[in-house]
N, CA, C and O atoms as a DFTB+ gen file, in Angstrom:
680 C
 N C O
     1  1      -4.268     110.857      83.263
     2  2      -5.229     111.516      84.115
     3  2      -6.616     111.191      83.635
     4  3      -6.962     111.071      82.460
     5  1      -7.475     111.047      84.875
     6  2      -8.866     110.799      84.178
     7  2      -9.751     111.859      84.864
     8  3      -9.310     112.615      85.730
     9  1     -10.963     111.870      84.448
    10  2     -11.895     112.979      85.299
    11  2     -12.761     112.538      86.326
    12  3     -12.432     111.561      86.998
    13  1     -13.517     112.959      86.474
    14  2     -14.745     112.563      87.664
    15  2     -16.069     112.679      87.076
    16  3     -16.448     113.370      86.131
    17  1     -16.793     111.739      87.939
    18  2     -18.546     111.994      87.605
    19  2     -18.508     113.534      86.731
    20  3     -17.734     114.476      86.900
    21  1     -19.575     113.399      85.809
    22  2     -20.529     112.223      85.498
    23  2     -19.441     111.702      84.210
    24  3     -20.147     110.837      83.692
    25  1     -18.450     111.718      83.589
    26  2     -18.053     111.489      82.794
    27  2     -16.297     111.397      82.857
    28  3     -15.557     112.355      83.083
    29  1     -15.951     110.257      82.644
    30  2     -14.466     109.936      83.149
    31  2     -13.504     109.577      81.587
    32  3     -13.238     108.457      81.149
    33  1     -13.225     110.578      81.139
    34  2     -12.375     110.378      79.928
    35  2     -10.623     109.951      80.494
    36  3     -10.196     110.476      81.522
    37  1      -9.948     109.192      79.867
    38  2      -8.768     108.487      80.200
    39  2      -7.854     109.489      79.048
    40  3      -8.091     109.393      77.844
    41  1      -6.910     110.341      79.527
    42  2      -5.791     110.898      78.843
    43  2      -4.225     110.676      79.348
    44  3      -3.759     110.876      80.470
    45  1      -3.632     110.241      78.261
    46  2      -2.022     110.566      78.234
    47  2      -1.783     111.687      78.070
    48  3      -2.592     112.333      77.405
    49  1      -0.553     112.379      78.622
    50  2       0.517     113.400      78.381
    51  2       1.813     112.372      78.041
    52  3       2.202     111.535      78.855
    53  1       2.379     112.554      76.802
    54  2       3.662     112.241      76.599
    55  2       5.109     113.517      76.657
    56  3       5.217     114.185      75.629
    57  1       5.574     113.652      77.172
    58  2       6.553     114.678      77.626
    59  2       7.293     114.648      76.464
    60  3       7.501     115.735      75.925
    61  1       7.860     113.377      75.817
    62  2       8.851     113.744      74.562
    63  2       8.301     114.474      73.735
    64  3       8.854     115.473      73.274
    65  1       6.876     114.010      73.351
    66  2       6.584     114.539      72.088
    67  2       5.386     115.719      72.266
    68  3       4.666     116.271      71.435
    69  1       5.513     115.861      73.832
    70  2       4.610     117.207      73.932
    71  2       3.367     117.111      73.449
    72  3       2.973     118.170      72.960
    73  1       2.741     116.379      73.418
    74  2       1.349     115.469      72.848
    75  2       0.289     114.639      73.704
    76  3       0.646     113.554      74.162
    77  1      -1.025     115.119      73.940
    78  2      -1.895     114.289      74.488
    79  2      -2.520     113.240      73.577
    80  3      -2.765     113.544      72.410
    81  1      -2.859     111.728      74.154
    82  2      -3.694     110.743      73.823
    83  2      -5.042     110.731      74.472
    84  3      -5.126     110.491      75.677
    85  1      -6.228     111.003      73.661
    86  2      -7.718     110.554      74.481
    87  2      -7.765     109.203      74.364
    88  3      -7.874     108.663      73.263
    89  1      -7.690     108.561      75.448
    90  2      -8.205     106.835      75.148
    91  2      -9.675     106.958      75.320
    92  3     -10.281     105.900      75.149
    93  1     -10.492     108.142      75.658
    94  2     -11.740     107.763      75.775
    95  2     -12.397     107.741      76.945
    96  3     -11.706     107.990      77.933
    97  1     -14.208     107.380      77.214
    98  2     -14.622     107.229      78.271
    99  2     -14.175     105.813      78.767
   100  3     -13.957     104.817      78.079
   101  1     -14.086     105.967      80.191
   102  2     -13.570     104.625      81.086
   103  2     -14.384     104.537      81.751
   104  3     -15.248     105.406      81.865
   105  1     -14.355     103.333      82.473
   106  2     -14.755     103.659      84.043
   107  2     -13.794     102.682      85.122
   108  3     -13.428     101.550      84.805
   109  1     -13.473     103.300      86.385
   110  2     -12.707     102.828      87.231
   111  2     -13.220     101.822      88.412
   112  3     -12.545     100.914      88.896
   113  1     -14.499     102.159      88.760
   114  2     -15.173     101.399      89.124
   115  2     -17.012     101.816      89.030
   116  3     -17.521     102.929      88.899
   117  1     -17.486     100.864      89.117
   118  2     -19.308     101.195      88.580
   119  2     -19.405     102.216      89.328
   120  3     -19.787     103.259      88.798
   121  1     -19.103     102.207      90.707
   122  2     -20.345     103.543      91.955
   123  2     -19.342     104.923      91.312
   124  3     -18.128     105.118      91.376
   125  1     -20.323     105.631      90.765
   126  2     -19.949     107.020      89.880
   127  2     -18.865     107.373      91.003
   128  3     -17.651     107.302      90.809
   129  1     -19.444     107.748      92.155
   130  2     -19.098     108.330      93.691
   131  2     -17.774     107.291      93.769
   132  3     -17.433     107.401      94.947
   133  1     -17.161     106.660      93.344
   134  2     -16.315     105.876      93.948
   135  2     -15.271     106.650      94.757
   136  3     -15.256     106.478      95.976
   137  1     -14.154     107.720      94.030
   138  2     -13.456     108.465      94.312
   139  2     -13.376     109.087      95.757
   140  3     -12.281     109.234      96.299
   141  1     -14.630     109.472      96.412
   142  2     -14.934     110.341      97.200
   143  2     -14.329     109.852      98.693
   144  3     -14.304     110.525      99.723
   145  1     -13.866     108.526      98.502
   146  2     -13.224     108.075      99.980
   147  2     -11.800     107.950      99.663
   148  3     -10.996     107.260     100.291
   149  1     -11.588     108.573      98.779
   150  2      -9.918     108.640      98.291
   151  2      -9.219     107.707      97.679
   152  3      -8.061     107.931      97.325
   153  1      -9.966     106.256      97.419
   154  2      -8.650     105.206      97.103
   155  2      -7.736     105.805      95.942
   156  3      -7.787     106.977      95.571
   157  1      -6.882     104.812      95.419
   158  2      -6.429     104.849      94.463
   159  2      -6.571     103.671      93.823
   160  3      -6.938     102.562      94.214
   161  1      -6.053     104.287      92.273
   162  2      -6.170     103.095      90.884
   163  2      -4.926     103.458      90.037
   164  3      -4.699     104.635      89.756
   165  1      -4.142     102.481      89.641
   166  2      -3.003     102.348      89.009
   167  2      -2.757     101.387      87.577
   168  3      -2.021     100.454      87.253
   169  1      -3.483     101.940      87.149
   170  2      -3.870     101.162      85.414
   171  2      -2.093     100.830      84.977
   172  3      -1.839      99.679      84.622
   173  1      -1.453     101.400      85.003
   174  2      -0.202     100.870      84.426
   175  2       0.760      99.478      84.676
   176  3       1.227      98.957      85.689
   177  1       0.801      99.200      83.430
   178  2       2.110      97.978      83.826
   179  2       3.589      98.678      84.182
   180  3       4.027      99.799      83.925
   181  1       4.162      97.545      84.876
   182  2       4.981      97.835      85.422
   183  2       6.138      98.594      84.344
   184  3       6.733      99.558      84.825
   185  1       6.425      98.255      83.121
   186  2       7.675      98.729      81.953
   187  2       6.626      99.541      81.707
   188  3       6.497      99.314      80.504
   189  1       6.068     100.058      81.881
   190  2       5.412     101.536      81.172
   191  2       4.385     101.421      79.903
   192  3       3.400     102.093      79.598
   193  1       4.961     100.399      79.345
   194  2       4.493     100.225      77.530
   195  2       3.148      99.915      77.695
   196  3       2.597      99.908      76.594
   197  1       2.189      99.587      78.844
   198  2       0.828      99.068      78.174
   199  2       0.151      99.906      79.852
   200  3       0.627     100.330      80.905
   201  1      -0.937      99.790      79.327
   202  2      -1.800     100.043      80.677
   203  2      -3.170      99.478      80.459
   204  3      -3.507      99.321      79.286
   205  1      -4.104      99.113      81.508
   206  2      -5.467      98.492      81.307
   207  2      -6.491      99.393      82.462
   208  3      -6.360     100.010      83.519
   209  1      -7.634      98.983      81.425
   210  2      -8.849     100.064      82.008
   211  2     -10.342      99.266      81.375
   212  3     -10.515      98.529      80.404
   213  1     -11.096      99.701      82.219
   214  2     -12.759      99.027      81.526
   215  2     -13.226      99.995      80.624
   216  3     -12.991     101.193      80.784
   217  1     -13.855      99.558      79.712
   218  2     -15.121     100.621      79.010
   219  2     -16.070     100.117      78.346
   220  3     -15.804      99.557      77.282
   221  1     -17.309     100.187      78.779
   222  2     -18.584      99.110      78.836
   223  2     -18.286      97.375      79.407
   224  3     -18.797      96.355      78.946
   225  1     -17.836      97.430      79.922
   226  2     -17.478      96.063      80.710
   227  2     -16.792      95.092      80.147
   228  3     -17.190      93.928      80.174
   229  1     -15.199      95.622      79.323
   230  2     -14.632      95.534      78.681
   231  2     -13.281      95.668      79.137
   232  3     -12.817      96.781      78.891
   233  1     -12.560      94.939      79.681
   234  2     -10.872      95.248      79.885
   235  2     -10.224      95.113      78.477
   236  3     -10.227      94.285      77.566
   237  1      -9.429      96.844      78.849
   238  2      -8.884      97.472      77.779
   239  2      -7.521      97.022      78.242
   240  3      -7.205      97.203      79.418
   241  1      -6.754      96.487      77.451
   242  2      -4.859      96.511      77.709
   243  2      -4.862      97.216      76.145
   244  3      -5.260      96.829      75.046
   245  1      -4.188      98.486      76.661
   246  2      -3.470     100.013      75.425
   247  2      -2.141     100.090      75.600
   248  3      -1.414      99.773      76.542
   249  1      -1.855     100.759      74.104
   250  2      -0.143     101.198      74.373
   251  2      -0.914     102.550      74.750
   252  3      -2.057     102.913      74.472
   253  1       0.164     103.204      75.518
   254  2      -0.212     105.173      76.241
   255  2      -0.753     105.385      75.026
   256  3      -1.918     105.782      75.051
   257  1      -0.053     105.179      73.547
   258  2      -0.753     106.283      72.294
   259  2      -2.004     105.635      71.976
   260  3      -2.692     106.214      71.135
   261  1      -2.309     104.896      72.314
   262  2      -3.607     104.316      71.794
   263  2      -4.292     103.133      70.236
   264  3      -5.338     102.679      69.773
   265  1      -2.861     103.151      70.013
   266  2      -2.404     102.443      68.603
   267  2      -2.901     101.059      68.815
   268  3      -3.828     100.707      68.085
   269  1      -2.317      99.980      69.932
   270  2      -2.965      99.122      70.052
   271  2      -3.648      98.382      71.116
   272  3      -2.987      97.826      71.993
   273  1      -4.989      98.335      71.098
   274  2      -5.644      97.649      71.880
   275  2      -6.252      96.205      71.957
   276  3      -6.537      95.782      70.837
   277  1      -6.525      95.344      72.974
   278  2      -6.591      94.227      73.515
   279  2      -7.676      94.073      74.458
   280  3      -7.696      94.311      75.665
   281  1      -8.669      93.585      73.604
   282  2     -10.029      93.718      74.575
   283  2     -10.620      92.243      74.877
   284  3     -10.813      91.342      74.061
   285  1     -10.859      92.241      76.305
   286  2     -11.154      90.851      77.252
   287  2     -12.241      91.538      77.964
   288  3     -12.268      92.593      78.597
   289  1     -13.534      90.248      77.564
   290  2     -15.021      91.035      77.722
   291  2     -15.375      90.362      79.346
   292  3     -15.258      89.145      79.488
   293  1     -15.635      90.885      80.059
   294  2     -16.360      90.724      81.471
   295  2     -17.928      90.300      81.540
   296  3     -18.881      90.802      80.943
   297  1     -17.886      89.034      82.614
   298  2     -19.606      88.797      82.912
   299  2     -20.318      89.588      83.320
   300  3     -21.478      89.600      82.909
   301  1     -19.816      90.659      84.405
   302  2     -20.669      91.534      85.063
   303  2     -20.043      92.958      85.051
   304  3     -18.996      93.230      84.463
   305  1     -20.790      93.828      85.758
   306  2     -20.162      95.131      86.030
   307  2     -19.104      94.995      86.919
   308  3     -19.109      94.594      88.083
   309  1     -18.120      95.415      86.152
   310  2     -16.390      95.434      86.796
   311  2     -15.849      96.448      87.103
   312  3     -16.506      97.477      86.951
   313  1     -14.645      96.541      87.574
   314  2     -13.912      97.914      88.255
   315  2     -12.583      97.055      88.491
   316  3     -12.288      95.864      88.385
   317  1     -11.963      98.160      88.840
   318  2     -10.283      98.028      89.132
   319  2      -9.354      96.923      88.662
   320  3      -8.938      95.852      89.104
   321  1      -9.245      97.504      87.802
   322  2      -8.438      96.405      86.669
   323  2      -6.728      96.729      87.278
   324  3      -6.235      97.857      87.235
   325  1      -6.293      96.003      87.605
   326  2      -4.915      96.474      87.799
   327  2      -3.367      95.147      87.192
   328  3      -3.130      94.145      87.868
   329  1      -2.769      95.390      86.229
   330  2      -1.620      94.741      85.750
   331  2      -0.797      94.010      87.058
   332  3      -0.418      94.701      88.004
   333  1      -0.528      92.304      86.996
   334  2       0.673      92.201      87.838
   335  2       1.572      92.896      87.436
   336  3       1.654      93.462      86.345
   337  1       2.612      92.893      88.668
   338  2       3.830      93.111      88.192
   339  2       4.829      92.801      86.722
   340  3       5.410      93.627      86.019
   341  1       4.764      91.284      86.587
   342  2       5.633      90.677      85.533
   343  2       4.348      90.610      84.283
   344  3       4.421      89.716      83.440
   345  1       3.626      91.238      84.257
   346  2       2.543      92.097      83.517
   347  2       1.820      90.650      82.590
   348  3       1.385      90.909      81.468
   349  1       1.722      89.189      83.095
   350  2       1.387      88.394      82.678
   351  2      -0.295      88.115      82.645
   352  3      -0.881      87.510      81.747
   353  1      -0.935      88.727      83.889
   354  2      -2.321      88.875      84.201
   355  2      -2.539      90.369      84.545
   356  3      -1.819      91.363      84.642
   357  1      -3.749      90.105      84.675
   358  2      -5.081      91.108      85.321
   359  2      -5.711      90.828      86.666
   360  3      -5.856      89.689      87.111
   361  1      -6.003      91.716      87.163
   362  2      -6.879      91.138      88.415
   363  2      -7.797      92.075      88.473
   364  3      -7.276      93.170      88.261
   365  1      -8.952      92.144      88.668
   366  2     -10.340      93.234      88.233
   367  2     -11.075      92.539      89.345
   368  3     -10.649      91.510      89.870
   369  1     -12.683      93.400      89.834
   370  2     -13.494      93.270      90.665
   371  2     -14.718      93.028      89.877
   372  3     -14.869      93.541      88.769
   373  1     -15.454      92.381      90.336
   374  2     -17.032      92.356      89.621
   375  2     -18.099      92.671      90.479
   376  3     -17.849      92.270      91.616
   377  1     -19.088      93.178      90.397
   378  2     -20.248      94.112      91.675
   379  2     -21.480      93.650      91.214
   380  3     -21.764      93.303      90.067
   381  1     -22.241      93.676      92.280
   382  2     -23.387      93.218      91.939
   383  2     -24.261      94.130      92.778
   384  3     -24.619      93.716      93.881
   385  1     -24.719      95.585      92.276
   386  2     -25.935      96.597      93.707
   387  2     -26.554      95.728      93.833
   388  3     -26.573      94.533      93.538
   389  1     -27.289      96.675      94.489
   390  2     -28.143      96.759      95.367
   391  2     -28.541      97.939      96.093
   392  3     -27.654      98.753      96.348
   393  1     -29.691      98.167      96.460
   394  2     -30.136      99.217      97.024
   395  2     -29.664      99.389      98.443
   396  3     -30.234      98.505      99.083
   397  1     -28.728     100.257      99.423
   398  2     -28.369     100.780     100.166
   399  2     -29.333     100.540     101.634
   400  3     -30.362     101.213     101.689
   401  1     -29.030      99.613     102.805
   402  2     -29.574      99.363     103.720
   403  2     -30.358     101.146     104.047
   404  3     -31.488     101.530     103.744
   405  1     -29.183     101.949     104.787
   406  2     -30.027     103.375     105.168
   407  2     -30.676     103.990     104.292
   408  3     -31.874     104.250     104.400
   409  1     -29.750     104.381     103.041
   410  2     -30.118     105.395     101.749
   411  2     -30.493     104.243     100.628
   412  3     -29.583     103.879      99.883
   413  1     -31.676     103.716     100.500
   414  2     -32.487     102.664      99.846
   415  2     -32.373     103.817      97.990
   416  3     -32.414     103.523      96.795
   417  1     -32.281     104.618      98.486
   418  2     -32.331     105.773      97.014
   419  2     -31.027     105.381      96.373
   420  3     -30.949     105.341      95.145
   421  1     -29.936     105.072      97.188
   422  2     -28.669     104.543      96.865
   423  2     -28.374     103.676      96.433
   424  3     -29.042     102.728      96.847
   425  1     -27.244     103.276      95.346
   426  2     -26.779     101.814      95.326
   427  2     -25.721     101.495      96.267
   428  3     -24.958     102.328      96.755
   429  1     -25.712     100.174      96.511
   430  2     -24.020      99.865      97.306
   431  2     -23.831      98.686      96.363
   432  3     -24.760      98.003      95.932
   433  1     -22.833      98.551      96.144
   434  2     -21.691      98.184      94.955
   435  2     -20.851      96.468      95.673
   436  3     -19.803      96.043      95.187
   437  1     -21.496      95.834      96.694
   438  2     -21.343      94.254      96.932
   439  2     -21.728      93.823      96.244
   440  3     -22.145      94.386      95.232
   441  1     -21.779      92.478      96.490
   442  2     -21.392      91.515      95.861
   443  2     -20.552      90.675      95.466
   444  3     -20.768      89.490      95.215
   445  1     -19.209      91.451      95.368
   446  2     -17.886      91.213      95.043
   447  2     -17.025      89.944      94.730
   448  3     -16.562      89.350      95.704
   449  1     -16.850      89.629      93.905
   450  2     -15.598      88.878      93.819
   451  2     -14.382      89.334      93.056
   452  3     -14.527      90.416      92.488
   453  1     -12.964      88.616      92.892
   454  2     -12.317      88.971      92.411
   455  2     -11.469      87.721      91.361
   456  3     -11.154      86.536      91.465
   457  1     -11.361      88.732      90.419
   458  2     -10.317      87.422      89.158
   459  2      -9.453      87.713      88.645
   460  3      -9.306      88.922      88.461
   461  1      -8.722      87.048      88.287
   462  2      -7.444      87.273      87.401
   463  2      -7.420      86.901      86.180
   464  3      -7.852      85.748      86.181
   465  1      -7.115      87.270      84.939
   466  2      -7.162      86.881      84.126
   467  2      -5.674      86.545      82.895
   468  3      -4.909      87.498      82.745
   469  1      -5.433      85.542      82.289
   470  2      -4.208      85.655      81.697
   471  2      -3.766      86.400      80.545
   472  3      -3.933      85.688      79.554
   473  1      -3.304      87.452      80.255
   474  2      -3.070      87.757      79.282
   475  2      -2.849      87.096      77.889
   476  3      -3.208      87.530      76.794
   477  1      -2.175      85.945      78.177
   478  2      -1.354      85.171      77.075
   479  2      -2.600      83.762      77.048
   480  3      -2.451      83.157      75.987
   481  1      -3.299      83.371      77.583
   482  2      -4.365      82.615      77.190
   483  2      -5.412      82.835      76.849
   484  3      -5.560      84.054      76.754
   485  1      -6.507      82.153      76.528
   486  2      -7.417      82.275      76.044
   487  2      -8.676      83.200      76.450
   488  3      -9.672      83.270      75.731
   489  1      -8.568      83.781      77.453
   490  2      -9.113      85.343      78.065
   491  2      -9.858      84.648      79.407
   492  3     -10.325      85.335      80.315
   493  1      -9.889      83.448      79.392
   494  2     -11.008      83.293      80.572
   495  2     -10.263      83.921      81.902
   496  3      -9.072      83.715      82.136
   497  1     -11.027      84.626      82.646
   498  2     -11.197      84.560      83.829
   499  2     -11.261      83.550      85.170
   500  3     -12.285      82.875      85.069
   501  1     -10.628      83.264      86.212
   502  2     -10.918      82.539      87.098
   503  2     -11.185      83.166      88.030
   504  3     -10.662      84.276      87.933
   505  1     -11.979      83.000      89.304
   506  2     -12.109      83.605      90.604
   507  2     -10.919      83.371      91.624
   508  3     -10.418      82.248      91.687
   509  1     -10.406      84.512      92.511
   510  2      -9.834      83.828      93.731
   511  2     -10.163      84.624      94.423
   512  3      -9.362      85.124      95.214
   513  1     -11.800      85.114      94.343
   514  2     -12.222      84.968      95.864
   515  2     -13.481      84.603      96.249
   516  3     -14.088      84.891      95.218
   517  1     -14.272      84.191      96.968
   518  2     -15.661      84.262      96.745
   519  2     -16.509      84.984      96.780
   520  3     -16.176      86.068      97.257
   521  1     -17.532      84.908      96.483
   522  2     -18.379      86.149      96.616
   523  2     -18.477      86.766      97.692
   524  3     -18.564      85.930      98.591
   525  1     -18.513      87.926      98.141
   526  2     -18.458      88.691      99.370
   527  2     -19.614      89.995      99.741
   528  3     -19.704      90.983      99.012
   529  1     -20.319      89.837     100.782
   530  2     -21.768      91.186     100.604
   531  2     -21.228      92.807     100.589
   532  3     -21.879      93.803     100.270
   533  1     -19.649      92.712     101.098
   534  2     -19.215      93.761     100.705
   535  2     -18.779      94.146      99.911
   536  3     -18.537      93.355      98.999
   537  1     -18.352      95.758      99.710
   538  2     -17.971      96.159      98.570
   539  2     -16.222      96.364      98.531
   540  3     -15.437      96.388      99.479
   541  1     -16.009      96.473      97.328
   542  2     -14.653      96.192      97.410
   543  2     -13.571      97.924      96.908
   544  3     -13.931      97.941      95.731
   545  1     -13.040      98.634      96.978
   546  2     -12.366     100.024      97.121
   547  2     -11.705     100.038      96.152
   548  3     -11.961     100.615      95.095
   549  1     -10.462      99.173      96.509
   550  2      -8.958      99.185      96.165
   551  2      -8.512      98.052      95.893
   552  3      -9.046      97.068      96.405
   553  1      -7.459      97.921      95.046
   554  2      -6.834      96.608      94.117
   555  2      -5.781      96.464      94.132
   556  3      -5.218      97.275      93.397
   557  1      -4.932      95.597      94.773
   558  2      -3.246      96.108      94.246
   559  2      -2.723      94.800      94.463
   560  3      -3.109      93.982      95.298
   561  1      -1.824      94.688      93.644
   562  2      -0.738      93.349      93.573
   563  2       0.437      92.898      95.060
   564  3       0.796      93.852      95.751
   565  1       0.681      92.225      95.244
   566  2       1.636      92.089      96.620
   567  2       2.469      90.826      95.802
   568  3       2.049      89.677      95.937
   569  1       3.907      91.157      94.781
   570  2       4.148      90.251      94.328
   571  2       3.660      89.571      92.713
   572  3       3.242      90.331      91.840
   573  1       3.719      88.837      92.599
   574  2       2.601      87.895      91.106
   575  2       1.964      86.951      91.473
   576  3       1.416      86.051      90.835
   577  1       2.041      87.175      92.624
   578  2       0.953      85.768      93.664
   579  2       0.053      86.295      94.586
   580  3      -1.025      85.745      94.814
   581  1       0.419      87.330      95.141
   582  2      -0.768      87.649      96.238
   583  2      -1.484      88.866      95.493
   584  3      -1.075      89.188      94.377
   585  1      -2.675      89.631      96.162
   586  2      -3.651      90.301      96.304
   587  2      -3.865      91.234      97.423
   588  3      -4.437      90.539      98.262
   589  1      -3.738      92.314      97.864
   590  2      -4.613      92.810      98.290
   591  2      -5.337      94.104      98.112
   592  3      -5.081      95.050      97.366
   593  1      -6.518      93.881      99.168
   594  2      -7.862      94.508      98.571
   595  2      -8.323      95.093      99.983
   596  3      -7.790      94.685     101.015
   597  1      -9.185      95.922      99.998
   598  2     -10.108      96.761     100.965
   599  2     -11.453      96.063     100.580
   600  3     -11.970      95.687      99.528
   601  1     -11.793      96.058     101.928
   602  2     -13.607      95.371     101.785
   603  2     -14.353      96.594     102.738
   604  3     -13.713      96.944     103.729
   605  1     -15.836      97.340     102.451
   606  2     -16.625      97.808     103.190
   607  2     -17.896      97.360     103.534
   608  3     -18.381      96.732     102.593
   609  1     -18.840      97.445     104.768
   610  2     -19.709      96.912     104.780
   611  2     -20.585      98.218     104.423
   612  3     -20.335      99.423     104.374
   613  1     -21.656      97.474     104.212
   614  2     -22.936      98.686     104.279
   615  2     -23.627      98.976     105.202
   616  3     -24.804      98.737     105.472
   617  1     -22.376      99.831     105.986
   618  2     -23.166     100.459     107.285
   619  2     -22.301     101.934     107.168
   620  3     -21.270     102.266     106.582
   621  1     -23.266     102.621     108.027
   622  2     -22.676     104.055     108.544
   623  2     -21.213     104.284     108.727
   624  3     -20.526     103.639     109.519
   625  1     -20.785     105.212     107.975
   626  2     -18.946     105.549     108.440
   627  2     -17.993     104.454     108.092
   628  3     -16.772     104.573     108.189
   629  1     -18.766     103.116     107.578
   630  2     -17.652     102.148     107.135
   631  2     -17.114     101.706     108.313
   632  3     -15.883     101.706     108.289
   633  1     -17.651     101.297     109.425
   634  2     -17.125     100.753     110.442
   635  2     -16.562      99.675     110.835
   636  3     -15.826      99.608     111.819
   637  1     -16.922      98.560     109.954
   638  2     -16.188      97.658     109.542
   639  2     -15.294      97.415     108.563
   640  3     -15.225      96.242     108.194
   641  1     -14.426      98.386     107.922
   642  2     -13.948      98.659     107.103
   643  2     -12.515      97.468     107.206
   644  3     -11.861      97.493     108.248
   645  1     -12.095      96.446     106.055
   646  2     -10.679      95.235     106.558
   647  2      -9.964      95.256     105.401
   648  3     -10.408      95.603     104.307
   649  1      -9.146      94.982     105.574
   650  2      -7.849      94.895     104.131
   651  2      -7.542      93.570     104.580
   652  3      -7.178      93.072     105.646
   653  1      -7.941      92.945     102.833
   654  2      -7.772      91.574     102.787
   655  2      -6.539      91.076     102.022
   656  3      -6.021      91.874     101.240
   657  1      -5.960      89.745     102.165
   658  2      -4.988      89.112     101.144
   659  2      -5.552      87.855     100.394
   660  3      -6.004      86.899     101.023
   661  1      -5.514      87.888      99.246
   662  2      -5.531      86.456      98.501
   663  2      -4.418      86.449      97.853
   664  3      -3.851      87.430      97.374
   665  1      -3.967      84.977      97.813
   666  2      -3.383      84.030      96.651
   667  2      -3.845      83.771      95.090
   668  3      -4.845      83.130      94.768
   669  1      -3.137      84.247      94.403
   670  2      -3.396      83.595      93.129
   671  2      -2.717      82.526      92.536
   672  3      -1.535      82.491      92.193
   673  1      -3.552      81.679      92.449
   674  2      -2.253      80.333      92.195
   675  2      -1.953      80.769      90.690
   676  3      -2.600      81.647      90.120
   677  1      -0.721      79.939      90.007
   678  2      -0.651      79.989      88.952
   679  2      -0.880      78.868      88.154
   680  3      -0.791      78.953      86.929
C-alpha cells in the first residue's frame, strides 16, 4: 500500500510473519494529482519475490522485505514502472511539463515516451515509443512483447482520451 499527496511512502504487510516493511518515499508518477482519475499501478512481478518502484528518478527492483535492492538510474522524470510478465524487463514512462494550456498555474505531465529496460543487461534503456505531447496514465504489459498504455490530451474533460499498443522487440 502506498499513500497520497503530498507524501507517498511504499509499505508491505507480510501475513506470515505479521510484520510491516517501509520501503520508503516513492513516487508513482511525477503529477502529485496523478491518482485522482483513478488509474492503476501494479509494481509487482509476476512470482511475487521482487517488485519495482521510482525514488528520485531511480527504478527500484526490492524483495517485499526490503533486504535487497537494484537500482537503474533514469534520464528524466519517470513514472510507472511496471515488471513484464517473465520478469526479464521494465517498462517505465518519462514526462516532460509544462505549463497547462487552460490552468497555465498547472503542470501537464507530456511529453512522453516509453522504455523498457533489461534487467539482466547492462541497465540501458531503449525507447519504443516516440515522443508524444500527451500525457501518459497507465502502464501494463499485454504478454512480454506488447504494451499498453492510456494517452491524454491537454484539453478539458480529456476528450481525446486513446489506449494505445506497442511492441517491444526483443
Amino acid at each position: 500500500m502506498f499513500g497520497d499527496f503530498p507524501r507517498s511512502d511504499l509499505r508491505i504487510y507480510d501475513f506470515l510473519l505479521k510484520s510491516w516493511t517501509d520501503l520508503g518515499e516513492i513516487s508513482v508518477h511525477p503529477d502529485k494529482d496523478w491518482s485522482y482519475i483513478q488509474p492503476s499501478w501494479n509494481p509487482w512481478f509476476a512470482n511475487g519475490t521482487r517488485l519495482v518502484f521510482l525514488r528520485n528518478s531511480t527504478l527500484i527492483v526490492a524483495s517485499p522485505d526490503g533486504t535487497t535492492e537494484v537500482e537503474i538510474k533514469t534520464d528524466a522524470p519517470a513514472g510507472l514502472p511496471v515488471p513484464s510478465p517473465d520478469g526479464q524487463s521494465i517498462a517505465y514512462v518519462t514526462f516532460e511539463p509544462r505549463p497547462m494550456r487552460i490552468r497555465p498555474d498547472l503542470q501537464f505531465w507530456g511529453g512522453t515516451m516509453i522504455w523498457v529496460v533489461s534487467i539482466s543487461s547492462s541497465g540501458t534503456a531503449r525507447a519504443v515509443t516516440q515522443k508524444n505531447t500527451d500525457e501518459v496514465y497507465d502502464l501494463k504489459w499485454l504478454g512480454n512483447d506488447n504494451l499498453v498504455f492510456d494517452r491524454v490530451a491537454d484539453e478539458v474533460f480529456y476528450r481525446h482520451a486513446r489506449i494505445w499498443k506497442a511492441s517491444v522487440p526483443r
